[in-house]
VOTORVO-890202 format. One record per residue: residue number from 0; residue in one letter; x, y, z of N, C-alpha, C in turn. Coordinates in Angstrom, 3 decimals, always signed. Each point is the difference from the previous one (the first is absolute). Example, Ala and Ser with C-alpha at 12.3 -4.5 7.8 and 13.67 -1.06 7.14 Angstrom:
<pts>
{resi = 0	resn = a	n_east = +13.190	n_north = -5.690	n_up = +7.800	ca_east = -0.890	ca_north = +1.190	ca_up = +0.000	c_east = +0.900	c_north = +1.200	c_up = +0.000}
{resi = 1	resn = s	n_east = -0.350	n_north = +1.050	n_up = -0.720	ca_east = +0.820	ca_north = +1.190	ca_up = +0.060	c_east = -0.770	c_north = +1.090	c_up = +0.730}
</pts>
This chain:
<pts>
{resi = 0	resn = x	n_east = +9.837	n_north = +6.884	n_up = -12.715	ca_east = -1.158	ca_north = +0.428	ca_up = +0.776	c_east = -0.621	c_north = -1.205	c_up = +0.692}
{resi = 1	resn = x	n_east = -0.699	n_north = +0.172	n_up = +1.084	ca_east = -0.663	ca_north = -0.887	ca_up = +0.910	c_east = -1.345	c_north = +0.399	c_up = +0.013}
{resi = 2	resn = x	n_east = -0.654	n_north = -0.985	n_up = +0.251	ca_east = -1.520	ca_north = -0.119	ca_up = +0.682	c_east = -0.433	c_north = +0.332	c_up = +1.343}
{resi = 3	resn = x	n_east = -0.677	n_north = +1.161	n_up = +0.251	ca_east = -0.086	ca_north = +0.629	ca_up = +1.405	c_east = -1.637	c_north = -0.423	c_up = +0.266}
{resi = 4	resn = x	n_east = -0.640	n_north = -0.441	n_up = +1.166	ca_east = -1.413	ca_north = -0.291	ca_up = +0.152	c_east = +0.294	c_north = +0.531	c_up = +0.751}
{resi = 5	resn = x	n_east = -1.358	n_north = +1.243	n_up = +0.221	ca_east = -0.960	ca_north = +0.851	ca_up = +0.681	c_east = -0.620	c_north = -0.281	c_up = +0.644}
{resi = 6	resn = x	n_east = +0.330	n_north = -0.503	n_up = +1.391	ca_east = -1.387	ca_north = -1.119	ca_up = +0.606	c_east = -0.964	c_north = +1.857	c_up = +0.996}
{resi = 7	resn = x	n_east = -1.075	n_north = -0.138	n_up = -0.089	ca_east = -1.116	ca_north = +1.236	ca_up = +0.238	c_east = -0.725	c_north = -0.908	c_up = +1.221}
{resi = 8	resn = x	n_east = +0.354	n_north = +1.193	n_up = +1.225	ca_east = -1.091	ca_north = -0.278	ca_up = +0.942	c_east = -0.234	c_north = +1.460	c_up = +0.495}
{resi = 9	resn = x	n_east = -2.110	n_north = -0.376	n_up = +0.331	ca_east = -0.576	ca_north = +0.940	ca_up = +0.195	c_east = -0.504	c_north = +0.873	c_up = -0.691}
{resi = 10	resn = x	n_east = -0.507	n_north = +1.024	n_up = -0.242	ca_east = -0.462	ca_north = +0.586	ca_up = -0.502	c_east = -1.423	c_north = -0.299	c_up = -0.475}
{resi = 11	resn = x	n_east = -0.946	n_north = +1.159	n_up = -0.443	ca_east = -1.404	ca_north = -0.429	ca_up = +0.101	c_east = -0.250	c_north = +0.386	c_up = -1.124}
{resi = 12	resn = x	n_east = -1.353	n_north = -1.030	n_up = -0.170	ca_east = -1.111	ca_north = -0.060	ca_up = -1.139	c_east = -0.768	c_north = +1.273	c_up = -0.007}
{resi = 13	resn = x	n_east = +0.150	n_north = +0.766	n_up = -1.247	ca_east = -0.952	ca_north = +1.187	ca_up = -0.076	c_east = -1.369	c_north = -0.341	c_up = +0.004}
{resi = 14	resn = x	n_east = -1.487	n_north = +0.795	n_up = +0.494	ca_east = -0.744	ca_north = -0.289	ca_up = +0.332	c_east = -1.509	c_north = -0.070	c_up = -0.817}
{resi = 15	resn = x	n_east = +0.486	n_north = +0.730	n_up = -1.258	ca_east = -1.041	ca_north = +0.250	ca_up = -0.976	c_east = +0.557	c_north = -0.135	c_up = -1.563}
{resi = 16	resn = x	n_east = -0.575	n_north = -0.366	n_up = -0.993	ca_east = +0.547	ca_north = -0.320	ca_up = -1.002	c_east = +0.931	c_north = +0.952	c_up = -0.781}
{resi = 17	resn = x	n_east = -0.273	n_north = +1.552	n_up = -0.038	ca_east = +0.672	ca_north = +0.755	ca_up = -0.249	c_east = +1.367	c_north = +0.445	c_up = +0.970}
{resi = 18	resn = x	n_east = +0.120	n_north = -0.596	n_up = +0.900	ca_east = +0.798	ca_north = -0.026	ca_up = +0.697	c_east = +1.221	c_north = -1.104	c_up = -0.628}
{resi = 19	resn = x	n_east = -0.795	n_north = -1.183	n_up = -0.156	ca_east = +1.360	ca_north = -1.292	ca_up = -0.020	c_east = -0.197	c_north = +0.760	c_up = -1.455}
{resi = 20	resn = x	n_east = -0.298	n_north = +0.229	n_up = -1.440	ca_east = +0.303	ca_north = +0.629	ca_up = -0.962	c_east = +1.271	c_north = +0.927	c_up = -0.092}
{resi = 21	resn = x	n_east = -0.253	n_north = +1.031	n_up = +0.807	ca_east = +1.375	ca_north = +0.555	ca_up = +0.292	c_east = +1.103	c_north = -0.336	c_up = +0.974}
{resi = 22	resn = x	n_east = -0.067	n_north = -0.698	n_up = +0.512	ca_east = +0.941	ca_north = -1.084	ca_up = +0.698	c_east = +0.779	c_north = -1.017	c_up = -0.855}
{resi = 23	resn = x	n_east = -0.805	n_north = -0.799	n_up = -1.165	ca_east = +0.399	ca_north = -0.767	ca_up = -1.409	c_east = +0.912	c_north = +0.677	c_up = -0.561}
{resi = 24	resn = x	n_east = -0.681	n_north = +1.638	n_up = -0.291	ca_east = +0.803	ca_north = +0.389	ca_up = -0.865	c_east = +1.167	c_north = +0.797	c_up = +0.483}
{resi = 25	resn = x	n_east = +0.625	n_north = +0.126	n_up = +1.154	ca_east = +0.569	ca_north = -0.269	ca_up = +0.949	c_east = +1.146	c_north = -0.572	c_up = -0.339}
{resi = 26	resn = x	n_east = -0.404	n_north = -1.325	n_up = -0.126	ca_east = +0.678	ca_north = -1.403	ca_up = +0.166	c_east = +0.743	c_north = -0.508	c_up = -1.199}
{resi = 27	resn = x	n_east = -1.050	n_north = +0.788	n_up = -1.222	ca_east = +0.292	ca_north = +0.117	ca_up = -1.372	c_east = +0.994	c_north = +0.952	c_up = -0.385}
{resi = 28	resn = x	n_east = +0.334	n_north = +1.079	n_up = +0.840	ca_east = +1.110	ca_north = +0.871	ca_up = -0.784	c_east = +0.791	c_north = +0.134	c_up = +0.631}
{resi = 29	resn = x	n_east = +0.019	n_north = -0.811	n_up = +1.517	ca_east = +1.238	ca_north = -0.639	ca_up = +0.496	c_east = +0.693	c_north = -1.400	c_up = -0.622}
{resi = 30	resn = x	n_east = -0.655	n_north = -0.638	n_up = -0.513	ca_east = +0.216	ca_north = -1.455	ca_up = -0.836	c_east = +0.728	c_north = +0.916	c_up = -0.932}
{resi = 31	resn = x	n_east = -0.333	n_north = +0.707	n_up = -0.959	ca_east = +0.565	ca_north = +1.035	ca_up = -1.248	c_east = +0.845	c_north = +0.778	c_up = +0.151}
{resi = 32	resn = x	n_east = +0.203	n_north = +0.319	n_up = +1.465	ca_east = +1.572	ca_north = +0.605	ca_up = +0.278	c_east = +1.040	c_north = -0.470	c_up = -0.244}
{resi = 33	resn = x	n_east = -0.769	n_north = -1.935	n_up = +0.361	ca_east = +1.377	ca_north = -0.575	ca_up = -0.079	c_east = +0.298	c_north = -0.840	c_up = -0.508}
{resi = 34	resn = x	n_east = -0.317	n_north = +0.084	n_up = -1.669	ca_east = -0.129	ca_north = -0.345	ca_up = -1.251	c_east = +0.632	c_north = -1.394	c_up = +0.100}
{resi = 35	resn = x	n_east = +1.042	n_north = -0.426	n_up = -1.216	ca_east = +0.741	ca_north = -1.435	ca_up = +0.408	c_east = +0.418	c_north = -0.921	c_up = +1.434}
{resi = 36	resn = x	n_east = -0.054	n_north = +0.956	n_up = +0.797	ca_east = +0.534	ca_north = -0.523	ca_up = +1.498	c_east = -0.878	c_north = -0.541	c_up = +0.479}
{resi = 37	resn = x	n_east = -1.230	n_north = -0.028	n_up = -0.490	ca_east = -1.822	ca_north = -0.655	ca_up = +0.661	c_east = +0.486	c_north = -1.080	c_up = -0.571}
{resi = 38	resn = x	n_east = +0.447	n_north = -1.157	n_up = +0.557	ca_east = +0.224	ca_north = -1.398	ca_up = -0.303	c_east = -1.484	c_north = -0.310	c_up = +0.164}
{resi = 39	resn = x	n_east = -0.942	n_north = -0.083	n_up = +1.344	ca_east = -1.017	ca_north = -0.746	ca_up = +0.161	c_east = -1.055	c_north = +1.561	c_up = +0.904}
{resi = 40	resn = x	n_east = -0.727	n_north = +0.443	n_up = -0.025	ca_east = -1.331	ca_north = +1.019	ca_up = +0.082	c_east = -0.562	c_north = -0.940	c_up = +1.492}
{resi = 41	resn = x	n_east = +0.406	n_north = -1.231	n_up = +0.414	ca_east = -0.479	ca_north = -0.376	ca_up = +0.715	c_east = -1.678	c_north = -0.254	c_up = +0.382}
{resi = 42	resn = x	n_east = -0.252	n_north = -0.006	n_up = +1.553	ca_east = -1.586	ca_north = -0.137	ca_up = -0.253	c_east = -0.363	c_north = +0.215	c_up = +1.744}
{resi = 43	resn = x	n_east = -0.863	n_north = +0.556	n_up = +0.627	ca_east = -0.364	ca_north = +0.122	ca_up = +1.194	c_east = -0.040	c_north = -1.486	c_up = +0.214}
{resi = 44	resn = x	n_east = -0.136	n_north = +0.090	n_up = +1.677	ca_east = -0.311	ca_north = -1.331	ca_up = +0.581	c_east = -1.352	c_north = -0.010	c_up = +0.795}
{resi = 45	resn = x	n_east = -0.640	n_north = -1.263	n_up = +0.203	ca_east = -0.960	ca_north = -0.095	ca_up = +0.564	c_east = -0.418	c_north = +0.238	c_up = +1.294}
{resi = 46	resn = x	n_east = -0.661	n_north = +0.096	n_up = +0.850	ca_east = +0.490	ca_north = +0.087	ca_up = +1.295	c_east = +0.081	c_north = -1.317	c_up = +0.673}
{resi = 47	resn = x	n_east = -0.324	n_north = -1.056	n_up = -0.226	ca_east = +0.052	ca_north = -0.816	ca_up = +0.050	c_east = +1.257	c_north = -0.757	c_up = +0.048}
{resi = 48	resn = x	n_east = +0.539	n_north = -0.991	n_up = +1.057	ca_east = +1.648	ca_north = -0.012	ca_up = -0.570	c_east = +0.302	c_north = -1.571	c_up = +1.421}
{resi = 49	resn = x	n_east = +0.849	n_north = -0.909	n_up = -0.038	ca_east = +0.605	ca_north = -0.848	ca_up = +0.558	c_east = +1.122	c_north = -0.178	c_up = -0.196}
{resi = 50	resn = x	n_east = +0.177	n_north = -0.154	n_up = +1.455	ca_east = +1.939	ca_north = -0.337	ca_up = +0.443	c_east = +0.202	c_north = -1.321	c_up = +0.129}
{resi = 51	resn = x	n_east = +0.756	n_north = -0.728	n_up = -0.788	ca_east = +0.106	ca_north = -1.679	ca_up = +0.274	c_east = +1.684	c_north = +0.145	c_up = +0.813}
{resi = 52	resn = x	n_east = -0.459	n_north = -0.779	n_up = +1.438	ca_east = +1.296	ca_north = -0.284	ca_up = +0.949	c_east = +0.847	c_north = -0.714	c_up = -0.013}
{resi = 53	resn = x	n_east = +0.949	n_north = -0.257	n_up = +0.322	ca_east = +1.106	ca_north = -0.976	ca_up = -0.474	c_east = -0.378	c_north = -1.287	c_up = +0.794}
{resi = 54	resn = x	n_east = -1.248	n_north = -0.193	n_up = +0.775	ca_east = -0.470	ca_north = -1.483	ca_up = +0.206	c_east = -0.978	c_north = -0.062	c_up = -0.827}
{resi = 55	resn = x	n_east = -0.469	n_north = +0.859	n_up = -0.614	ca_east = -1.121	ca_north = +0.090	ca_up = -1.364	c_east = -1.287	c_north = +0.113	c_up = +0.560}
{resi = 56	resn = x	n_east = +0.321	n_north = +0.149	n_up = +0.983	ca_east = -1.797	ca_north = +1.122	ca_up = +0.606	c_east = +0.169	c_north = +1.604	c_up = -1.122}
{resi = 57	resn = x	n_east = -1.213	n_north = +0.080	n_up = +0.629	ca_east = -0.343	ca_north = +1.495	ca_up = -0.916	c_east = -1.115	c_north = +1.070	c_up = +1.108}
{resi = 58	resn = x	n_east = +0.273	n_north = +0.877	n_up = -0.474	ca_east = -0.545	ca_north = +1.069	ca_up = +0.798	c_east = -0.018	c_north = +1.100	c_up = -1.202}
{resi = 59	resn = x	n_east = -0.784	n_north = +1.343	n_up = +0.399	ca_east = -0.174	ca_north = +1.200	ca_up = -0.774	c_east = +1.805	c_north = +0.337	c_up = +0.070}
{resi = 60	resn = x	n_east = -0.212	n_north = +0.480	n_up = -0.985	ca_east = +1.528	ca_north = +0.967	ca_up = -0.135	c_east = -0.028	c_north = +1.361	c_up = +0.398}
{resi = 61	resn = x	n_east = +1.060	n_north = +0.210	n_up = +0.552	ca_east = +0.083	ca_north = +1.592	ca_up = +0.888	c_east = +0.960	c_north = +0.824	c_up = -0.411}
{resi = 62	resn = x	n_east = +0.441	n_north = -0.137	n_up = -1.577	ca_east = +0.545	ca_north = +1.694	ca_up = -0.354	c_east = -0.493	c_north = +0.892	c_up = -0.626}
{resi = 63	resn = x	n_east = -1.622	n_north = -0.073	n_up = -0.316	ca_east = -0.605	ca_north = +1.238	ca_up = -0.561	c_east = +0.053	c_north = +0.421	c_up = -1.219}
{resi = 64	resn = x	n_east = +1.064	n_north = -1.453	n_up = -0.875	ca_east = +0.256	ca_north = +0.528	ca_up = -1.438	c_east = -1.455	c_north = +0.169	c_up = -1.054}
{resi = 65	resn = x	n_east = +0.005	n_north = +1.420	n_up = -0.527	ca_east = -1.389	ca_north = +0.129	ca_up = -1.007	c_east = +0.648	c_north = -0.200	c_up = -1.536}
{resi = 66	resn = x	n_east = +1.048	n_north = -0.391	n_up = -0.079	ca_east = +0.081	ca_north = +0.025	ca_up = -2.048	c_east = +1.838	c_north = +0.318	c_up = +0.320}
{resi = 67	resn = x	n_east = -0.074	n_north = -0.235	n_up = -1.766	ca_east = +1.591	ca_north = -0.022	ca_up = -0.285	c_east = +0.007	c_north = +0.332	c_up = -1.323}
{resi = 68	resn = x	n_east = +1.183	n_north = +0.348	n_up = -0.350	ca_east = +0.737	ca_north = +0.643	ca_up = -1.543	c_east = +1.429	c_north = -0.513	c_up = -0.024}
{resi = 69	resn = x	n_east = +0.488	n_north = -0.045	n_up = -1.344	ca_east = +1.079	ca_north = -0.760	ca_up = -0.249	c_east = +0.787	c_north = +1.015	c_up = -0.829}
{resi = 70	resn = x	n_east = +1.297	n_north = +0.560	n_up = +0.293	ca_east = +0.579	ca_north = +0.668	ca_up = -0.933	c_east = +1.225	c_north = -0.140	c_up = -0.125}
{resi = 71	resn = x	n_east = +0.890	n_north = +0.695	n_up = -1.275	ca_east = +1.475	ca_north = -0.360	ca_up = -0.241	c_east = +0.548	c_north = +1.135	c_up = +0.423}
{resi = 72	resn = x	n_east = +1.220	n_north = -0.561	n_up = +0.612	ca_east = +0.907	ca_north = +1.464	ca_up = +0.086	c_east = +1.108	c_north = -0.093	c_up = +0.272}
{resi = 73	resn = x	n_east = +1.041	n_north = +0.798	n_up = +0.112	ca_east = +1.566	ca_north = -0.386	ca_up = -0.015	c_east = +0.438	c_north = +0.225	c_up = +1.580}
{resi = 74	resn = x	n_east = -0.592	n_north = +0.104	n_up = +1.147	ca_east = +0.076	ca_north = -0.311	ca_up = +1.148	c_east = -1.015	c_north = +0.156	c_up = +0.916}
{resi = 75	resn = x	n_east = +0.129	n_north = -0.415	n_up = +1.349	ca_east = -1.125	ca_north = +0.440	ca_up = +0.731	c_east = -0.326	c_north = +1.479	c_up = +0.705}
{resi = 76	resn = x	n_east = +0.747	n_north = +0.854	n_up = +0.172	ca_east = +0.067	ca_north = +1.517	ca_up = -0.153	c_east = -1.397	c_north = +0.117	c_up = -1.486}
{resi = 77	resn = x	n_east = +0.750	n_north = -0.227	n_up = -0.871	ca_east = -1.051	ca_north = +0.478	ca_up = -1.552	c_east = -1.306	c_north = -0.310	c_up = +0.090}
{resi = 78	resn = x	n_east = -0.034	n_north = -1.443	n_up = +0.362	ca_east = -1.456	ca_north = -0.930	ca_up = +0.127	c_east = -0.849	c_north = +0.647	c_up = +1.652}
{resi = 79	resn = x	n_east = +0.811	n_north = +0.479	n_up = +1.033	ca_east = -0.975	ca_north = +1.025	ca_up = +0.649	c_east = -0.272	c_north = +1.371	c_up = -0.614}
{resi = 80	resn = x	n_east = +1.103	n_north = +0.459	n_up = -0.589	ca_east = -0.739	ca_north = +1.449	ca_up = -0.274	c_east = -0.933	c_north = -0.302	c_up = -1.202}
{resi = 81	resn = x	n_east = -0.651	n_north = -0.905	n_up = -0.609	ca_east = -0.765	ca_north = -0.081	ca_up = -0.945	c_east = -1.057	c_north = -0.146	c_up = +0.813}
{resi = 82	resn = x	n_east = +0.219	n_north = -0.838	n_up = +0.785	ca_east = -1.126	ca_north = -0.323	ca_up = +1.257	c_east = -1.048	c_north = +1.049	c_up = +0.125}
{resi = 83	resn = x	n_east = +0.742	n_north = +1.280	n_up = +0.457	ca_east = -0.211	ca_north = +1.241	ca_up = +0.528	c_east = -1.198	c_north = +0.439	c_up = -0.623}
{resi = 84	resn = x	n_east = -0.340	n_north = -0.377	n_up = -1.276	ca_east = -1.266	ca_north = +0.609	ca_up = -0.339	c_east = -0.782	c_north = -0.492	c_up = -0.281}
{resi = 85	resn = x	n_east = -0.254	n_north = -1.195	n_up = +1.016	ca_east = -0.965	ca_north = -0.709	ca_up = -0.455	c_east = -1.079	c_north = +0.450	c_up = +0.813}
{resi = 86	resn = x	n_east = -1.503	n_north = -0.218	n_up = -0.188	ca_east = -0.953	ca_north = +0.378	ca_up = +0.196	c_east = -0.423	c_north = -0.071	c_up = +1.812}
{resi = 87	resn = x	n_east = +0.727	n_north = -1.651	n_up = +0.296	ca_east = -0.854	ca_north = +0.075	ca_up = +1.099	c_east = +0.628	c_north = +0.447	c_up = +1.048}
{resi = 88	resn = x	n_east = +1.262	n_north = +0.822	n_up = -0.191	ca_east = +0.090	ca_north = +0.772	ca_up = +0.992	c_east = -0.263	c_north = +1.228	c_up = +0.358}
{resi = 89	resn = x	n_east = -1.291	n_north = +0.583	n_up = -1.070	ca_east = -0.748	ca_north = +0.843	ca_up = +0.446	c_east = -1.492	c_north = -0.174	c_up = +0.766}
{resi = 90	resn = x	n_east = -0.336	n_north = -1.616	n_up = +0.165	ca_east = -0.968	ca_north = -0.069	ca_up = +0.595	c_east = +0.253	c_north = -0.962	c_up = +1.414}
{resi = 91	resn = x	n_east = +1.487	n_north = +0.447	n_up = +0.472	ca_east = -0.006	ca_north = -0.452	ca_up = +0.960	c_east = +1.014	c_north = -1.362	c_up = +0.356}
{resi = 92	resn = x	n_east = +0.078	n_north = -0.619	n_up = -1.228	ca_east = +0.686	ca_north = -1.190	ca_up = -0.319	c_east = +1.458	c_north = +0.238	c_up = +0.482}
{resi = 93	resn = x	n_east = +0.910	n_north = -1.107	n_up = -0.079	ca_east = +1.734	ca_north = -0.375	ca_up = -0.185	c_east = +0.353	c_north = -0.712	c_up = -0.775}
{resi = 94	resn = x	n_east = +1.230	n_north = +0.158	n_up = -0.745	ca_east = +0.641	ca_north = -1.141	ca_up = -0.734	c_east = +1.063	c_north = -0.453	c_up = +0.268}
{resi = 95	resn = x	n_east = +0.630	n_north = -1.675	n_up = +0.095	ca_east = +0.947	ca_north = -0.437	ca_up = +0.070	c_east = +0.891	c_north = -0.267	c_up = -1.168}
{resi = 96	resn = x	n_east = +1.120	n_north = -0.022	n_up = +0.016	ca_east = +0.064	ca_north = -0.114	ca_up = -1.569	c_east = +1.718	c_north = -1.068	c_up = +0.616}
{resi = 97	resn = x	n_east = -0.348	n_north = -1.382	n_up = -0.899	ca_east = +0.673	ca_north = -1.096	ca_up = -0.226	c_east = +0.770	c_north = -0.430	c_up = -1.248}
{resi = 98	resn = x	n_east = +1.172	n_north = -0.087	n_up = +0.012	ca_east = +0.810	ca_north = -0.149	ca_up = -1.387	c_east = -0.582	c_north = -1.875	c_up = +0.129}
{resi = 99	resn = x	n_east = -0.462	n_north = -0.315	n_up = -1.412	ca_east = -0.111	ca_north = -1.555	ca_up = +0.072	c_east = +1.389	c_north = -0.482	c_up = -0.841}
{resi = 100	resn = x	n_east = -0.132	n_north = -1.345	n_up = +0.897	ca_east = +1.720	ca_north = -0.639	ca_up = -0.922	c_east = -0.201	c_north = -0.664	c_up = -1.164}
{resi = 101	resn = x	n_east = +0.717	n_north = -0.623	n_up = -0.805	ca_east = -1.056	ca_north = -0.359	ca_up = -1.800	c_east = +1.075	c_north = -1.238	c_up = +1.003}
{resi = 102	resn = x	n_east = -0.825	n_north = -0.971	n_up = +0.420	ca_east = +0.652	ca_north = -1.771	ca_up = +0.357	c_east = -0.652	c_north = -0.946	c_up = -0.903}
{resi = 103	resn = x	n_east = -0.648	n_north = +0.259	n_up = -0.245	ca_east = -1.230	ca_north = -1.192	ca_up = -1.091	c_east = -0.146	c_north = +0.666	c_up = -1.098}
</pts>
């Protein structure tokens, strides 16, 4: 099995507390779907974000990534259809999903 990261862009912040509550729990019985294969639960991103250039200037970064998840699976077919139920593509969101290589 391999390590698949979930990189998440888009999707929005619910607007009232009972809202992100059921959005959590959401997030929680999609995490529980996918019991051992949740290598890492990941973590939203800030909006906040910098691109360092290959002359080492910097500027804002422009792909929109909001958060990531880390999971195992025996190909990349498997590691998208797990994808499939994750939360934030009911509020609008996308996911990319990247096999990482184990080099280090």
């Amino acid at each position: 099995m391999a390590n698949y990261m979930l990189v998440y862009k888009g999707g929005g912040m619910a607007g009232t507390p009972a809202e992100q509550e059921k959005i959590m729990a959401q997030w929680g019985q999609w995490f529980g779907s996918l019991g051992q294969d949740l290598v890492d639960g990941g973590n939203p991103f800030s909006g906040q974000s910098t691109a360092i250039k290959p002359d080492g200037s910097t500027g804002a970064a422009s792909a929109g990534l909001t958060g990531y998840s880390i999971v195992k699976s025996d190909n990349l077919n498997s590691a998208t259809d797990k994808a499939k139920g994750c939360p934030i593509l009911k509020s609008g969101g996308s996911i990319e999903v990247y096999e990482t290589l184990q080099v280090m």
